[in-house]
C-alpha positions in Angstrom: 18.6 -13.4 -9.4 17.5 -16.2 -12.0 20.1 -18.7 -12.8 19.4 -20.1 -16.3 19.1 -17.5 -20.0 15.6 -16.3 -20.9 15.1 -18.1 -24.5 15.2 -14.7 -26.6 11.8 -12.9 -27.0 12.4 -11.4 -30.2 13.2 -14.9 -31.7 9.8 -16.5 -33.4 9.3 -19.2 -35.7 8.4 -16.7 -38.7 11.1 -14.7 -39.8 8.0 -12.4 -40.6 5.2 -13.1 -38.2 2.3 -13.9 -40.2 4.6 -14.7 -43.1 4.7 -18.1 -44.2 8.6 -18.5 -44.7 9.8 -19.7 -40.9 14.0 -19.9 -39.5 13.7 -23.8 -39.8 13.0 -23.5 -43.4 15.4 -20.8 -44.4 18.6 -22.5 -42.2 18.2 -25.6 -43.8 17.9 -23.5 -47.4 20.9 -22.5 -46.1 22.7 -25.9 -45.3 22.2 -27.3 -47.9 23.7 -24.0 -49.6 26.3 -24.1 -47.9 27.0 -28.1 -48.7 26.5 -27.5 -52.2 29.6 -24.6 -52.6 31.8 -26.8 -50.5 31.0 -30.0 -52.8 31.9 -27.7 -55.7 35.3 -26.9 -54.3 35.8 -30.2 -53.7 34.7 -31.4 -57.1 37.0 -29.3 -58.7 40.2 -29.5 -56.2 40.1 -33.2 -57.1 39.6 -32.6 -60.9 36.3 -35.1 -60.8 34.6 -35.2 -64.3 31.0 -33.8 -63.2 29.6 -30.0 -64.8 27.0 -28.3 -63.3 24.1 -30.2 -64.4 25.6 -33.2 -63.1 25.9 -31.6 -59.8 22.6 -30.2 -59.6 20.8 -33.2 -60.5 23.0 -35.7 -57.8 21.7 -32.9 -54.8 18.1 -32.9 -56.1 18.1 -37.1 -56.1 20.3 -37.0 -53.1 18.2 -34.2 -51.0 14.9 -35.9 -52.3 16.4 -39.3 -51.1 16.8 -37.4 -47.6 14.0 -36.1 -47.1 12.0 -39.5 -47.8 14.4 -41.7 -45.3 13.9 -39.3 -43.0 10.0 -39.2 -43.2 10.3 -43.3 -43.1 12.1 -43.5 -39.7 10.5 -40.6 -37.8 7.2 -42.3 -38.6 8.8 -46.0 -38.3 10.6 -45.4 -35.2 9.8 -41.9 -33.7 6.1 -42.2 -33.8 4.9 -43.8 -30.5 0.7 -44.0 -31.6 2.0 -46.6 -34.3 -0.8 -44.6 -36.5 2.3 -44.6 -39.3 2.3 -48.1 -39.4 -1.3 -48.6 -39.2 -1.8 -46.0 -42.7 1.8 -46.0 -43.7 0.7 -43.3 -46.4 -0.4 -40.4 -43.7 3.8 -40.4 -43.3 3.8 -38.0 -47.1 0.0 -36.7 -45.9 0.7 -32.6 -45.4 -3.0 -32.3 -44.0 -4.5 -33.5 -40.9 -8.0 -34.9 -40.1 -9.8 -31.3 -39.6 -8.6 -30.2 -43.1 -5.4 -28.3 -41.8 -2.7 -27.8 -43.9 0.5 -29.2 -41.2 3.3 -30.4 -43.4 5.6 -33.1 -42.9 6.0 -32.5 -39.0 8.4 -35.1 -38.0 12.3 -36.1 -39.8 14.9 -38.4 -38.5 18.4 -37.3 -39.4 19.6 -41.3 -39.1 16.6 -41.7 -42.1 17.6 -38.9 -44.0 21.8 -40.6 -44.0 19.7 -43.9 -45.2 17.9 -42.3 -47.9 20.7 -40.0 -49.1 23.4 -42.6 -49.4 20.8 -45.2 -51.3 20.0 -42.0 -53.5 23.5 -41.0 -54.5 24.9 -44.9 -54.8 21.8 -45.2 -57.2 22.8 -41.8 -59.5 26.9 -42.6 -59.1 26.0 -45.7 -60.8 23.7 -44.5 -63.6 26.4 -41.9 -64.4 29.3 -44.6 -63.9 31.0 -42.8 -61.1 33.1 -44.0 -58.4 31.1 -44.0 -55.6 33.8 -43.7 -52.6 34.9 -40.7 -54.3 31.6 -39.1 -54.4 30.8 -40.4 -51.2 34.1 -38.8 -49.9 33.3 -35.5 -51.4 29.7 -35.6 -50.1 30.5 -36.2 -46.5 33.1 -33.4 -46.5 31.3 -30.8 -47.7 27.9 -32.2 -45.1 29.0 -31.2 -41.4 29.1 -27.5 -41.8 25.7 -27.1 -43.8 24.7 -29.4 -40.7 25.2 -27.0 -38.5 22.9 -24.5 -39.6 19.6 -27.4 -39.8 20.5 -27.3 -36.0 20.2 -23.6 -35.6 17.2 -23.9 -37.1 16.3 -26.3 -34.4 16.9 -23.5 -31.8 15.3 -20.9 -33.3 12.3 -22.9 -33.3 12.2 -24.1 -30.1 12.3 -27.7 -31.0 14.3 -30.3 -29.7 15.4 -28.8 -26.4 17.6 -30.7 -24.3 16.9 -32.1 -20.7 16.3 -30.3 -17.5 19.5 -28.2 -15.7 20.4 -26.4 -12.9 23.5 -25.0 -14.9 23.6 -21.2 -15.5 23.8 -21.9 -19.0 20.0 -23.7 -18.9 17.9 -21.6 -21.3 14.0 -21.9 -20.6 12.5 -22.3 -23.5 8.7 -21.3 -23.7 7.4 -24.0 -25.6 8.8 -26.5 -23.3 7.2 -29.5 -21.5 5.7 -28.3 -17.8 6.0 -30.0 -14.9 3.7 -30.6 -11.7 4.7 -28.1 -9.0 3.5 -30.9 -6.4 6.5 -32.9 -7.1 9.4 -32.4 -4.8 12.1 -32.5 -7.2 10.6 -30.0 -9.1 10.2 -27.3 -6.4 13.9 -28.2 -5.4 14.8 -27.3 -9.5 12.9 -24.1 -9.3 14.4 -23.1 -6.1 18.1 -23.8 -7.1 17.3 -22.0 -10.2 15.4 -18.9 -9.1 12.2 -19.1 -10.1 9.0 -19.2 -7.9 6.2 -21.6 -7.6 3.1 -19.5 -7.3 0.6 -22.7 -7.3 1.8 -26.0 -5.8 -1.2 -27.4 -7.8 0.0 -25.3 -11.4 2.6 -26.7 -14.1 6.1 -25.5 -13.9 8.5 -24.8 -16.7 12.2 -25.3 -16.1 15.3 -24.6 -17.4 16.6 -27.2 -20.4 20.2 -27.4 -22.0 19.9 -25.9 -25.3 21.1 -29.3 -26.8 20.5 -28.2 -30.6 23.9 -25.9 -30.1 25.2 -28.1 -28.4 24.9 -30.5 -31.3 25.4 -27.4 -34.1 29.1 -27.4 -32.6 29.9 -30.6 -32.2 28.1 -32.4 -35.6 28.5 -29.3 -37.5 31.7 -27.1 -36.3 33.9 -29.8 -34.9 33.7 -32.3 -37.4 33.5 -30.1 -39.9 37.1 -28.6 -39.3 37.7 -32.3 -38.6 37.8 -33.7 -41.7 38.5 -30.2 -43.9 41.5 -29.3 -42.2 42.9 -32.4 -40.8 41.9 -35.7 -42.9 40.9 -33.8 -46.8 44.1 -34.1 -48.0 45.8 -36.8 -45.9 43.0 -39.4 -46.6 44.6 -43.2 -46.7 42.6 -44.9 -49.1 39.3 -44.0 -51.1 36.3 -44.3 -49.0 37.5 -43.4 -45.9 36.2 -39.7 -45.4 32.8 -41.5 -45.8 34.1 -43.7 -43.2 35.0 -41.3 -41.1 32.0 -39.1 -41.2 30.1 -42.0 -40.0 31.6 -42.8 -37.2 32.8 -39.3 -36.0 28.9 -38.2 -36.1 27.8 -41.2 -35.1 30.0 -40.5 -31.3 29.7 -36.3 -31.0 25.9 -37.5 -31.6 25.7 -40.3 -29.2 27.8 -38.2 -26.4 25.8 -34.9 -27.3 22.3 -37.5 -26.7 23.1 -37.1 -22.8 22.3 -33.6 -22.7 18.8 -34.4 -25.1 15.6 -34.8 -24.3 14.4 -38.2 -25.0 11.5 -38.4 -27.8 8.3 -38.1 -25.7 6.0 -40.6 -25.3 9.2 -43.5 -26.4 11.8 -42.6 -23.7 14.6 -44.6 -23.1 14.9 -47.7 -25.6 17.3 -49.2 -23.7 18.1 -49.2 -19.7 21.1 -50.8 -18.5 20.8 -49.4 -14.9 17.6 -51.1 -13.4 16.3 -48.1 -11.8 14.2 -46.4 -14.5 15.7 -42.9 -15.0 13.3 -40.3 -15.6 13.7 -39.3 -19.5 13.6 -35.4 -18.8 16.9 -35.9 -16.3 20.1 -36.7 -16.9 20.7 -39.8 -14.4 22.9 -42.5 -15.6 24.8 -42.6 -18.9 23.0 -46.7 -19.0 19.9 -45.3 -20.2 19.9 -44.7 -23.8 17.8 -43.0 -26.5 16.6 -44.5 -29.6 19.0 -41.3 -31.2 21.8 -42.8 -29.3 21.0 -46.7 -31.1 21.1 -45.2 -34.1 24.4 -43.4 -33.0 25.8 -46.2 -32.1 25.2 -48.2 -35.6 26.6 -45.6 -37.2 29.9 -46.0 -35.6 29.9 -49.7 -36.1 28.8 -49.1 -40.0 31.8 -46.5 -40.3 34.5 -48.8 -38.4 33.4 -52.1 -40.8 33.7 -50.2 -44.2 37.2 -48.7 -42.9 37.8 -52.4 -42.1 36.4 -53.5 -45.9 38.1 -50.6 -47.3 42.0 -51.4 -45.6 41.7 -55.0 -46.8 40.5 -54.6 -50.3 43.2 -52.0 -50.6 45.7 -54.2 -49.6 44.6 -56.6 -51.7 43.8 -54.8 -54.8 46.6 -55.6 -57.4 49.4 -53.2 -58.5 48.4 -51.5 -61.9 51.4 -51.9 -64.1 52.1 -48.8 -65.1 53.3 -47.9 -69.0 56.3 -45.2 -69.9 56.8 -44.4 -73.3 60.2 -44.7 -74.6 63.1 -41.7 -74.2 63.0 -39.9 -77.2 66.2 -39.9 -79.4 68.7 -37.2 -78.3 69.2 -34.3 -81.5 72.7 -35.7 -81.5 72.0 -39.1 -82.1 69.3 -38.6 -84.8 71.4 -36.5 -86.4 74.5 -39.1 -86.9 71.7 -41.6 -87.5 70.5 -39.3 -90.8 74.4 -39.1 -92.0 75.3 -42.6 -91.9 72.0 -43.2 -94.2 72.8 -40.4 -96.9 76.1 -42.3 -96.8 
């Protein structure tokens, strides 16, 4: 009896195969959907002076903002050929060298937080809003619409996690094979249940299915997080952006540990001295170039609570201005008499 799930069948990267409209696209439609009702809520529960327009035009700057940070750093950092930074303008290039129409295969999530937050700092200040409130309301409404970009992840078979003996392991077909020949690999299969026909064939092996993984705990969990816990009991302005950054910044860097290391970059870093094989998980020394940027976002979230307490605490009492009682009927009255007098 096999001992891992049988990545779904029925599940294909076009929601209508030979239809051009696939599940990545449509979930992150969805997301940012999803971000966009919540933001409204928001905007309104805290009585902030933006209309509809306003709205719309902060999520197309700040999604457009996204989109290009996130280009940047996969081809910046994620791109181990360095053909990015040899012709830096392939990185917006949707065709490849035989003339095929590809896309922009390739977004960094860490990017896309770079380019968002320079996009909507630029647009609060053109419209003369307060940026830590925005910001507050923005990182709300984000981990929920979050979790459906990492759906998408898993319906298209992308970013699969490491390799598993667990009975939760889910073999996804479009994963890396490995060499029958090696020993550990015919010790996976066995514990696992499935045969090796050909020692001298590629084997595929069960991975965690780390994109759910991650949908639970960047999305769900930190979602219901700062909603339900921190929305209304937030100390100071600032710090639900604060927050945000460094709650995603540890789910992520935990959740990295069941991942799959980028291929071709591996580990970045490798505290244990014994060279852990990236598709394993080995030693929790090794870490990811996700789990570097992971890690600066906790720092960067921890320093602007740090900013935020001690300008606060600074920040000098507004006097505040009472108009004066108005006269009692009684008084006015006497007041009117002793005149006529």
């Amino acid at each position: 009896m096999p001992f891992y799930i049988e990545y779904p069948s029925w599940i294909t990267p076009e929601i209508i195969p030979g239809f051009f409209l696939r599940w990545y696209g449509m979930m992150y439609i969805v997301a940012f959907a999803v971000t966009f009702v919540l933001f409204k809520r928001l905007v309104k529960e805290e009585r902030f002076p933006m209309d509809n327009d306003s709205m719309m035009n902060l999520f197309f700057w700040t999604i457009l903002g996204l989109l290009i940070g996130a280009r940047i750093f996969a081809g910046l950092f994620y791109d181990p050929t360095g053909r990015f930074l040899r012709q830096p303008w392939l990185m917006f290039w949707p065709i490849d060298s035989s003339g095929n129409f590809v896309g922009l295969q390739g977004m960094s999530y860490h990017g896309g937080v770079v380019g968002a937050v320079i996009a909507i700092v630029i647009y609060c200040r053109v419209k003369g809003w307060s940026i830590l409130k925005v910001g507050d309301m923005a990182t709300t409404a984000i981990p929920l619409g979050y979790t459906f970009g990492r759906i998408g992840n898993f319906l298209n078979g992308e970013l699969y996690g490491r390799v598993t003996t667990s009975w939760y392991g889910v073999l996804f077909p479009g994963a890396r094979r490995f060499p029958a020949s090696e020993e550990w690999v015919q010790e996976t299969a066995a514990q696992v249940g499935i045969p090796i026909m050909d020692e001298a064939g590629m084997v595929n092996l069960p991975r965690h299915a780390s994109q759910l993984y991650e949908a639970f705990l960047e999305g769900i969990l930190l979602f219901l997080v700062m909603w339900f816990i921190f929305r209304k009991r937030k100390p100071f302005e600032g710090f639900m952006i604060g927050l945000y950054l460094a709650g995603y910044g540890l789910v992520r860097f935990i959740a990295e540990y069941t991942r799959a290391p980028d291929h071709g970059i591996g580990y970045v870093l490798d505290f244990s001295g014994t060279n852990p094989a990236p598709y394993l998980f080995e030693t929790f020394r090794a870490i990811s170039m996700g789990q570097v940027f992971s890690g600066l976002m906790v720092i960067a979230g921890v320093l602007l609570w740090l900013i935020l307490l001690q300008y606060h605490r600074q920040k000098p009492a507004v006097e505040t201005y009472s108009e004066p009682a108005a006269p009692k009927k009684n008084a006015s009255r006497k007041l009117r008499q002793k005149l006529k007098k």
